[in-house]
C-alpha positions in Angstrom: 97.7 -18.4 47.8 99.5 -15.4 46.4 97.0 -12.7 48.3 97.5 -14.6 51.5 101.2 -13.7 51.4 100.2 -10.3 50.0 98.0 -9.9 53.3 100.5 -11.4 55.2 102.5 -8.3 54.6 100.4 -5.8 53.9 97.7 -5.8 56.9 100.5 -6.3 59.6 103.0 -2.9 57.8 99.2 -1.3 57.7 98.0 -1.2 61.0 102.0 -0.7 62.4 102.1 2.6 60.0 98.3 3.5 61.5 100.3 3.4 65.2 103.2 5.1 63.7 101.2 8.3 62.8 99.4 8.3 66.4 102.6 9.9 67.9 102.2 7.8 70.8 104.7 7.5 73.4 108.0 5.5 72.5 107.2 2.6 74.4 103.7 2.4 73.7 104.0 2.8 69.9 106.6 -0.4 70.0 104.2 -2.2 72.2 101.5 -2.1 69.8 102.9 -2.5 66.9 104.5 -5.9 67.7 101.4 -7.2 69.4 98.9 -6.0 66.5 101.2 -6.6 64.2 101.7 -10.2 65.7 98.1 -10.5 66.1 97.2 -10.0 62.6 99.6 -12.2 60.8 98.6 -14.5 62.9 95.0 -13.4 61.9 95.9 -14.1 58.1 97.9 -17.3 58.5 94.7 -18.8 60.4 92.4 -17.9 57.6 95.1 -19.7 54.6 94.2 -23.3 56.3 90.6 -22.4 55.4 90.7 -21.3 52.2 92.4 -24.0 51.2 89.4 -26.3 52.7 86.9 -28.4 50.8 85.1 -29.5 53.3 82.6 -26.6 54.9 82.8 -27.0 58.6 86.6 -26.8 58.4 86.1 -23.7 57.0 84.4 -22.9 59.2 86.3 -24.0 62.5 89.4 -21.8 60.9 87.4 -18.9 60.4 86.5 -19.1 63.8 90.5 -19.8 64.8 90.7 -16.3 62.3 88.3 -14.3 64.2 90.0 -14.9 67.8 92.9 -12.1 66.6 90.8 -10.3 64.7 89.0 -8.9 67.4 91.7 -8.7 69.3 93.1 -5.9 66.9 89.5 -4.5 66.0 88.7 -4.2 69.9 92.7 -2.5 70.4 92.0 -0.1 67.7 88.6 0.8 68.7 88.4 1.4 72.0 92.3 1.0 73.2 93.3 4.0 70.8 90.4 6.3 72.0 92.5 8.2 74.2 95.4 8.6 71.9 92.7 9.7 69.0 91.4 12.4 71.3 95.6 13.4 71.7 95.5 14.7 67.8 94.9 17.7 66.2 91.7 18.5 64.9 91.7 18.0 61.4 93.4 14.7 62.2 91.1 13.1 64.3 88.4 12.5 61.8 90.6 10.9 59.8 91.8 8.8 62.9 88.4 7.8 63.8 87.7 6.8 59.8 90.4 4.7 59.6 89.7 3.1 63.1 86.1 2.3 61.6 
């Protein structure tokens, strides 16, 4: 239970910090990092329930309740931030594309 709050932290201040250092527009930058950030504590509070789970297809059905922000975020960061990785300077845009990856 202790890495679930860990994540619950962690993997929402992540991905806020990755739209931090895209030097996006005001509003956009505050746009995205509630949603994503929203999107993927929810992302980790869905996946607790499961863990938690003896029984398999419970699991399962969270997991899938899990996935539904996860791709939300994965599909924001891959393709919605394409623009705004092509914005950066050079030597920064490999690492943007890395960490997007």
């Amino acid at each position: 239970a202790y890495r679930y709050v860990d994540w619950l932290l962690t993997v929402p201040l992540l991905l806020v910090e990755l739209i931090l250092v895209m030097k996006l527009p005001q509003k956009e930058t505050v746009c995205l990092a509630w949603t994503l950030g929203i999107a993927s504590a929810v992302m980790v509070a869905l996946g607790y329930p499961g863990e938690i789970q003896d029984d398999l297809s419970v699991r399962w059905f969270w997991w899938a309740c899990a996935m539904v922000p996860f791709v939300y975020v994965v599909g924001t960061l891959v393709v919605g931030l394409g623009a705004a990785t092509a914005k950066q300077p050079e030597g920064v845009v490999d690492l943007v594309s890395a960490a997007r990856y």
